[in-house]
Residue frames as qw, qx, qy, qz and C-alpha x, y, z in Angstrom:
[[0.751, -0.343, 0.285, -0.487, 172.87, 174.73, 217.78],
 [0.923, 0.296, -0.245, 0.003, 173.86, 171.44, 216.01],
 [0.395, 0.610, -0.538, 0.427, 177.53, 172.68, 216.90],
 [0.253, -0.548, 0.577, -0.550, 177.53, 173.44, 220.18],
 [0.923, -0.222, 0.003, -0.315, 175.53, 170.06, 220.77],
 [0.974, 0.112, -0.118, 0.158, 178.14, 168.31, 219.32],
 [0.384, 0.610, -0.418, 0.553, 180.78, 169.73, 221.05],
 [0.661, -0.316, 0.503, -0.458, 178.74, 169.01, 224.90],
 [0.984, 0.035, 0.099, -0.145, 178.61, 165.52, 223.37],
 [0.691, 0.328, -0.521, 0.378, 182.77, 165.19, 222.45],
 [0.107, -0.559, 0.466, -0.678, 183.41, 167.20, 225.91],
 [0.736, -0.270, 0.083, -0.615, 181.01, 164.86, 227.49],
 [0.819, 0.419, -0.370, 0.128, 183.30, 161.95, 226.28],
 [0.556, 0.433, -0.501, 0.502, 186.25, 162.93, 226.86],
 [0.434, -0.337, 0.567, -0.613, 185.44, 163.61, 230.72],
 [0.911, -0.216, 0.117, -0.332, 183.60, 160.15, 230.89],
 [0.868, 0.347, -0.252, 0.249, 187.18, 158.69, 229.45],
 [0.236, 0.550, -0.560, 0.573, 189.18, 160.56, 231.66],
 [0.694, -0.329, 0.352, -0.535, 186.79, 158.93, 235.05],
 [0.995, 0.026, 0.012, -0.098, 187.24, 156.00, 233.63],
 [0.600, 0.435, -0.510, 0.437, 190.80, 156.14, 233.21],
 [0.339, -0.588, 0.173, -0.713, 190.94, 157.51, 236.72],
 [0.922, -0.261, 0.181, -0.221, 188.99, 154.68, 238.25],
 [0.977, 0.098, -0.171, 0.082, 191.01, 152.23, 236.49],
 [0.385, 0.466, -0.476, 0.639, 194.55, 153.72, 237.84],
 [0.730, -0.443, 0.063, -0.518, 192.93, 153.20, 241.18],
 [0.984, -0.064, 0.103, -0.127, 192.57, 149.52, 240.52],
 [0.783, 0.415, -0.309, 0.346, 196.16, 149.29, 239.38],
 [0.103, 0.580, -0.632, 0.504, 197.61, 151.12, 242.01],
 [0.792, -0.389, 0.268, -0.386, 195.53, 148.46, 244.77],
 [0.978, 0.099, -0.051, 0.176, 196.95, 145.18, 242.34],
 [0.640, 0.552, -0.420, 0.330, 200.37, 146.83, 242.44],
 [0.265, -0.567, 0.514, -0.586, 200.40, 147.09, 246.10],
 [0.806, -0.369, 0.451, -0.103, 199.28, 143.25, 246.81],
 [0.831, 0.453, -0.176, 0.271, 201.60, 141.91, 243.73],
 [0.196, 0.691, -0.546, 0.431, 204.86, 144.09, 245.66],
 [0.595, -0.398, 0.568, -0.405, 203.82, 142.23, 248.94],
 [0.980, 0.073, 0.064, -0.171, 204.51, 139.07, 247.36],
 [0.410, 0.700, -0.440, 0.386, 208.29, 140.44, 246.68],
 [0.064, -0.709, 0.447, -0.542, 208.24, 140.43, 250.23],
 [0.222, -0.130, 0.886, -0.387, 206.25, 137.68, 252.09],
 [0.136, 0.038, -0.976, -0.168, 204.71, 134.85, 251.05],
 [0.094, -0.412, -0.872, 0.247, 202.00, 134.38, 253.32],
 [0.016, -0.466, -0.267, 0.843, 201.10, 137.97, 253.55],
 [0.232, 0.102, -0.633, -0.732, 200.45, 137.70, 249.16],
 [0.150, -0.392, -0.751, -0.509, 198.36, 134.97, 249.69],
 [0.139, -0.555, -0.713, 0.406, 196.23, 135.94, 252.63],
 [0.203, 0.525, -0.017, -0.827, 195.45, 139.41, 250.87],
 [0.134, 0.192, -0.814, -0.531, 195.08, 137.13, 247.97],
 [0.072, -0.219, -0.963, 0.136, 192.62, 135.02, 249.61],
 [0.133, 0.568, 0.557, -0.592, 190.41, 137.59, 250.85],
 [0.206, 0.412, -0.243, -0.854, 190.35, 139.19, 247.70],
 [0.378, 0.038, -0.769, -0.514, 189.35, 136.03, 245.79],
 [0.310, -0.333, -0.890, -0.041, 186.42, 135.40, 248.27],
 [0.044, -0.406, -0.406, 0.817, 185.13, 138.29, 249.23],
 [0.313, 0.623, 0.705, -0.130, 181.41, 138.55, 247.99],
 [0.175, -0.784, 0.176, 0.568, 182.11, 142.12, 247.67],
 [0.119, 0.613, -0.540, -0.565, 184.71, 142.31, 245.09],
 [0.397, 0.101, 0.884, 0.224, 183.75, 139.16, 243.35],
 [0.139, 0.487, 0.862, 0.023, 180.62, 139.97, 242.74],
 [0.062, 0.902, 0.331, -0.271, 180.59, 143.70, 242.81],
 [0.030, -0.871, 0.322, 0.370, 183.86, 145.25, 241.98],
 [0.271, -0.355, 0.654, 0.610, 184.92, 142.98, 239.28],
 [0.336, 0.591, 0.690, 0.248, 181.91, 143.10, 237.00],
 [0.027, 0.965, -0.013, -0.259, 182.41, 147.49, 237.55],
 [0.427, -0.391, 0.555, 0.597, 186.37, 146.54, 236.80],
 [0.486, 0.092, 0.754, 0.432, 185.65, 144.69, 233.84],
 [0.169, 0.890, 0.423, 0.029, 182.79, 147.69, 232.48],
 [0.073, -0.940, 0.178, 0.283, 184.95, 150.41, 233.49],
 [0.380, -0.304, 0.675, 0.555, 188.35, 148.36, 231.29],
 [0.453, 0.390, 0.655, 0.462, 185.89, 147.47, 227.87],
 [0.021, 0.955, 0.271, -0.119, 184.26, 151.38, 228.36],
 [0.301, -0.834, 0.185, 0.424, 187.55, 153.00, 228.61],
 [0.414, -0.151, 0.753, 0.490, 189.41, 151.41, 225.62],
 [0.371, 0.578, 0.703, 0.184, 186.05, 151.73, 223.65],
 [0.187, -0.887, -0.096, 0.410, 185.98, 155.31, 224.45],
 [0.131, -0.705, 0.329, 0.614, 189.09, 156.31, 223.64],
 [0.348, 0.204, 0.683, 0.608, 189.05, 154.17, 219.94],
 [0.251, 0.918, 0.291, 0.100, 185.60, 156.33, 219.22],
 [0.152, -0.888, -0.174, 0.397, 187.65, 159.27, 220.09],
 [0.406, -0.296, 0.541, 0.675, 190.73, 158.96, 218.06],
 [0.377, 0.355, 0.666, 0.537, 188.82, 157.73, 215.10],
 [0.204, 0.874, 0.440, -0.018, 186.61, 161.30, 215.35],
 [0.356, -0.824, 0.116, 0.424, 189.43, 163.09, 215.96],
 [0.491, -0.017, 0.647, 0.583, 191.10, 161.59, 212.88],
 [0.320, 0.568, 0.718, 0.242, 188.15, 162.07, 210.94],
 [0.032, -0.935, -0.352, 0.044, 188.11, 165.72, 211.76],
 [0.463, -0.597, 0.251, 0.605, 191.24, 166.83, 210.83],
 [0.507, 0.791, -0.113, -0.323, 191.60, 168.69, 207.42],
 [0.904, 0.240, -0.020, 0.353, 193.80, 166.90, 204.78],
 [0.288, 0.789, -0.386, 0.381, 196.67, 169.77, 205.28],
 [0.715, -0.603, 0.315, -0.157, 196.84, 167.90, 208.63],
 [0.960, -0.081, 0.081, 0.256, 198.88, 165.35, 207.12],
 [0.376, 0.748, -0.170, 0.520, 201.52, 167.93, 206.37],
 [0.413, -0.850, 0.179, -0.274, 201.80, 168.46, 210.01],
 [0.652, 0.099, -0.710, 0.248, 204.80, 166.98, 211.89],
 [0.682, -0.642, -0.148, -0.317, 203.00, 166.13, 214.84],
 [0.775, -0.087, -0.298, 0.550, 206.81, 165.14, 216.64],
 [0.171, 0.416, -0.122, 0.885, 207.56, 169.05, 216.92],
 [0.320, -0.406, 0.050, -0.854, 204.28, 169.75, 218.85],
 [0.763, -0.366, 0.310, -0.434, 203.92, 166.31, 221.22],
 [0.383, -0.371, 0.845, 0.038, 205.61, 163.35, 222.90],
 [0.351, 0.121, -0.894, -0.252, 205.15, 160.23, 221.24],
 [0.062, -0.199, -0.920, 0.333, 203.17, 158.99, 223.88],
 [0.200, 0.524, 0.348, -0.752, 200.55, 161.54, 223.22],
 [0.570, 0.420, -0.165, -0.687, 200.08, 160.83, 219.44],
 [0.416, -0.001, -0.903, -0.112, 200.29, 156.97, 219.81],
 [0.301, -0.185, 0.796, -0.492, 198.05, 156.37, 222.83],
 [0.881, 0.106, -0.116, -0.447, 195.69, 154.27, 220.52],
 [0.749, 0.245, -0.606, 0.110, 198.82, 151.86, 219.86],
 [0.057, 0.327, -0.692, 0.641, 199.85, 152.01, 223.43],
 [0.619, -0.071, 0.400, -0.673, 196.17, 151.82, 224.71],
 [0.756, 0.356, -0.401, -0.375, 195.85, 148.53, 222.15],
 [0.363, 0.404, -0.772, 0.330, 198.93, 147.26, 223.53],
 [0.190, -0.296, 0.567, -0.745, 198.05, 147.62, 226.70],
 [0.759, 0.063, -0.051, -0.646, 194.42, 146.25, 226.08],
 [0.933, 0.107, -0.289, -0.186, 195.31, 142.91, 224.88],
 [0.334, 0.197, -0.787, 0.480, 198.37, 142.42, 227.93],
 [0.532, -0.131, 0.404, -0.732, 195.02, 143.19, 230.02],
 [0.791, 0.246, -0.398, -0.394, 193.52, 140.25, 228.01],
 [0.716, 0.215, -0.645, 0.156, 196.47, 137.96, 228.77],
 [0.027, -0.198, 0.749, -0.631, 196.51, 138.99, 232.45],
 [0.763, -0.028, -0.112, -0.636, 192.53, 137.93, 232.47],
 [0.789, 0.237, -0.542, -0.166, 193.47, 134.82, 230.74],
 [0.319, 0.295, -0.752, 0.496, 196.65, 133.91, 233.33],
 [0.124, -0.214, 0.492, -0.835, 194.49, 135.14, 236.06],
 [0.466, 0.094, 0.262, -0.840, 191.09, 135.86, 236.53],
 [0.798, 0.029, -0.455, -0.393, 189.84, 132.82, 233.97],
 [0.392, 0.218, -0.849, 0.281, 192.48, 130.58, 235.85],
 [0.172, -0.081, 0.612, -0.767, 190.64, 131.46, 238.97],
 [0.688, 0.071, 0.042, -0.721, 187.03, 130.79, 237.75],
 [0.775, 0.094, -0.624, -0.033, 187.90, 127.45, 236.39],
 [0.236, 0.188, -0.804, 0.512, 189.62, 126.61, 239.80],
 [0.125, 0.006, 0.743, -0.658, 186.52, 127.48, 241.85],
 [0.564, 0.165, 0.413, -0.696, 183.37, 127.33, 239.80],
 [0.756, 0.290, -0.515, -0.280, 184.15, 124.96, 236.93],
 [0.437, 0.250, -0.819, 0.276, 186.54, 122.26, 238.95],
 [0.564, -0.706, 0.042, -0.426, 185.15, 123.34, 242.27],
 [0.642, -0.096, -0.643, 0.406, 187.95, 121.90, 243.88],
 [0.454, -0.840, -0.258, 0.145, 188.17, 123.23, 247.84],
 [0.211, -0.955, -0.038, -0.207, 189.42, 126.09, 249.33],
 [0.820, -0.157, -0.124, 0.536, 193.33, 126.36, 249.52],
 [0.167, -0.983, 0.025, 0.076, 194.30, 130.05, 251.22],
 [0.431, -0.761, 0.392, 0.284, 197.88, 129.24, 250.23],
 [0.726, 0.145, 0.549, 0.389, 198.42, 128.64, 246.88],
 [0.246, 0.925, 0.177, -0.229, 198.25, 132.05, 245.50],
 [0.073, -0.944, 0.221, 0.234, 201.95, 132.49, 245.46],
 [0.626, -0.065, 0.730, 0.266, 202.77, 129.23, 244.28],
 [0.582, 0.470, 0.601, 0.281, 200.73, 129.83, 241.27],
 [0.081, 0.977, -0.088, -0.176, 202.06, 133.62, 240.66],
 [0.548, -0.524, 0.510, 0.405, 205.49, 132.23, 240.90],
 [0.591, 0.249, 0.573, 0.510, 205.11, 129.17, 238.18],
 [0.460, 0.841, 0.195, -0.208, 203.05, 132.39, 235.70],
 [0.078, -0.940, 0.331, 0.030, 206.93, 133.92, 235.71],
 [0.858, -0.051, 0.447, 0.247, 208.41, 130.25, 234.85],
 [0.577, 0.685, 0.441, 0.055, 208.29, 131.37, 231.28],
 [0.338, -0.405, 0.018, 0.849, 210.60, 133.90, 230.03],
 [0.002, 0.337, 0.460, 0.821, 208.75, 134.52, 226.75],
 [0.288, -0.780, -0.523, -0.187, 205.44, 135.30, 228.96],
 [0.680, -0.408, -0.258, 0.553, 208.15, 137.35, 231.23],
 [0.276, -0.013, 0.369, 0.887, 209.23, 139.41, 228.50],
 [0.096, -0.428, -0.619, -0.651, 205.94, 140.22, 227.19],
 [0.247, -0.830, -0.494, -0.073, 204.59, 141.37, 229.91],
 [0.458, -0.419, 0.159, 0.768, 207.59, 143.51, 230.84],
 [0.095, 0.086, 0.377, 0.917, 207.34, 145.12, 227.35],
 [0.240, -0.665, -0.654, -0.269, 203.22, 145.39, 228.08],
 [0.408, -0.719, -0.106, 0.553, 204.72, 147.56, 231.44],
 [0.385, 0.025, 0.228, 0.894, 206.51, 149.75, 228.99],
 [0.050, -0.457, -0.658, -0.596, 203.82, 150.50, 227.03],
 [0.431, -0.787, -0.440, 0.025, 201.43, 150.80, 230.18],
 [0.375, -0.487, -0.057, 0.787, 204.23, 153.46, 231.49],
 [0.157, 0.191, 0.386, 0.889, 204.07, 155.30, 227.99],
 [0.249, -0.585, -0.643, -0.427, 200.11, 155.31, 228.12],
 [0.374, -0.779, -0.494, 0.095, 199.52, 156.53, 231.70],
 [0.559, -0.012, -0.070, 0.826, 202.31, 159.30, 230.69],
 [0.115, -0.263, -0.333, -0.898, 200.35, 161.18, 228.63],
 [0.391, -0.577, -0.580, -0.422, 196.52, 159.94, 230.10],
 [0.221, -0.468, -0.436, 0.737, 197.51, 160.96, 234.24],
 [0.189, -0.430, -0.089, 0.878, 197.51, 164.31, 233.17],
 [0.216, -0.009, -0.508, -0.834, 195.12, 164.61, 230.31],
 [0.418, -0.502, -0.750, 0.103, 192.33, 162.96, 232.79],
 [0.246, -0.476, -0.458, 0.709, 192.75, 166.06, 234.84],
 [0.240, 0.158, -0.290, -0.913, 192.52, 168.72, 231.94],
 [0.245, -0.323, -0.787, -0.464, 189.59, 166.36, 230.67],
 [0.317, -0.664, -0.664, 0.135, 187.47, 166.90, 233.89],
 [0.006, -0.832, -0.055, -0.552, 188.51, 170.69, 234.10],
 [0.591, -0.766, 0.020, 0.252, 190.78, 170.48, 237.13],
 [0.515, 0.368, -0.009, 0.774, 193.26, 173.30, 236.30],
 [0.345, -0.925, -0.134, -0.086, 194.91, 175.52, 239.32],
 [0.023, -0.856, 0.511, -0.075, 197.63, 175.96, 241.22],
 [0.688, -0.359, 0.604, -0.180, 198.03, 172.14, 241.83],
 [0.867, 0.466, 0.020, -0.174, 197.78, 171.09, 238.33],
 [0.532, 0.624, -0.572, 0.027, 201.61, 171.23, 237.87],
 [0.350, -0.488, 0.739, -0.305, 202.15, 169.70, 241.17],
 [0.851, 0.176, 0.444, -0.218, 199.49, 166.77, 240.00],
 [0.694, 0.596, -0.389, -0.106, 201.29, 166.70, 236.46],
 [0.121, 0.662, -0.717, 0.181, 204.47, 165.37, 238.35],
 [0.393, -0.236, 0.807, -0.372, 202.82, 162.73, 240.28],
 [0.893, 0.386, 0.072, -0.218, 201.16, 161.41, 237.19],
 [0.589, 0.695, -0.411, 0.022, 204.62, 161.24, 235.98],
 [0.101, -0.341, 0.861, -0.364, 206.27, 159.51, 238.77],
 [0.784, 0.021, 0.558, -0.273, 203.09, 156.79, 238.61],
 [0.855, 0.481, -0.085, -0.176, 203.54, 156.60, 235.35],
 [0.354, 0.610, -0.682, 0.192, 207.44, 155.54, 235.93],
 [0.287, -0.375, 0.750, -0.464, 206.94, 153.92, 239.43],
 [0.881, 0.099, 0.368, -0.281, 203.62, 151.35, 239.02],
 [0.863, 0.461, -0.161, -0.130, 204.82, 150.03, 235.65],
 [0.655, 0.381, -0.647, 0.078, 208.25, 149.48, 236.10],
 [0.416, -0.357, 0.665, -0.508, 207.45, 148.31, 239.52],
 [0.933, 0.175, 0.219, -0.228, 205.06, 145.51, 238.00],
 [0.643, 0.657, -0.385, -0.089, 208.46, 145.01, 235.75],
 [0.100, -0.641, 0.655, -0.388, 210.31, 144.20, 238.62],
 [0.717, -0.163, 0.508, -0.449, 207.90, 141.76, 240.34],
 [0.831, 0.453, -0.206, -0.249, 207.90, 140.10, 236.97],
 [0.580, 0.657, -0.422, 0.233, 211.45, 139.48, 237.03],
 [0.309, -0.398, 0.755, -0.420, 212.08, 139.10, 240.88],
 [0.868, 0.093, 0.383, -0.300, 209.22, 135.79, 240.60],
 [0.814, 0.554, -0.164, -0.054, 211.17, 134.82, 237.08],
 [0.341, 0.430, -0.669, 0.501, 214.97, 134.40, 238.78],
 [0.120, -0.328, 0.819, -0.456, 213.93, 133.33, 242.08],
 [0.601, -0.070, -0.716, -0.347, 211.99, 129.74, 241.16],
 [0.657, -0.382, 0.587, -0.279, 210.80, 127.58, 244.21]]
């Protein structure tokens, strides 16, 4: 009885980690879609910009879920590793875990770490910048500075780089988790390989798409 409990309680996990991963690949694929419209047009960034950073809504609703569903997921998956560690027999270390999975599948703590603390610095750049601007300064309401102040972020090459190599990472991490998010929630049919592929094409397309934007804002100063 004991067992089986504790086996509805790791299962129980690992499906609330794989929703949460889920959700949050959502939210990345919405930010990479108004970040690429800034490649393109100016006005269009900020006005999508604008509405996002004043809209009651997501202020107030969907980034206090964001920010739960990013410290939940990351927490998550450290419990899991460390049980998973913990539950491996010492002959495990004999094993050469390289024969029987990618790299990206027996690092996604370091990757998810990585990843974690470029989420940090995009906070920091971002999302703090923003609070100070409207509820610490309170200066007034300028719908057109969004892209000005994306640009300067990308001034920097060492912040350029680093978030570029943070995209890597984030490409490694969402190699393996796409598709282990589905097996976690028990979707497995005829579509599963078809879904495996289109994890694998987000996991190649968002990231080094954010790599791009990085670099297109970092070579083309105003």
């Amino acid at each position: 009885m004991a067992k089986s409990a504790i086996l509805k309680s790791s299962i129980a996990k690992k499906v609330a980690m794989a929703l949460s991963g889920l959700f949050l690949i959502s939210f990345l694929s919405l930010h990479f879609f108004i970040n690429m419209v800034s490649v393109f047009s100016a006005d269009s960034f900020n006005a999508m910009s604008h509405f996002m950073g004043y809209n009651p809504l997501i202020q107030f609703v969907m980034q206090p879920v964001l920010i739960a569903g990013v410290v939940f997921h990351f927490v998550m998956g450290m419990v899991l590793e460390l049980k998973n560690r913990k539950a491996r027999p010492i002959a495990y270390v004999n094993y050469n875990g390289a024969a029987n999975a990618s790299w990206a599948s027996r690092n996604m703590i370091i990757s998810g770490l990585v990843v974690l603390a470029f989420i940090g610095l995009h906070f920091y750049d971002f999302w703090v910048q923003e609070i100070v601007y409207k509820y610490v300064d309170v200066n007034s309401i300028e719908p057109t500075r969004y892209f000005e102040e994306l640009n300067h972020k990308f001034e920097s090459p060492i912040r350029t780089g680093l978030y570029c190599v943070a995209f890597l990472l984030l490409s490694l991490h969402l190699w393996h988790g796409f598709g282990s998010s589905f097996q976690s929630v028990g979707f497995s049919n005829k579509y599963s390989r078809f879904l495996q592929k289109v994890g694998y094409a987000f996991a190649i397309v968002v990231p080094f798409g954010f790599i791009f934007i990085a670099l297109f804002h970092h070579f083309n100063q105003i």
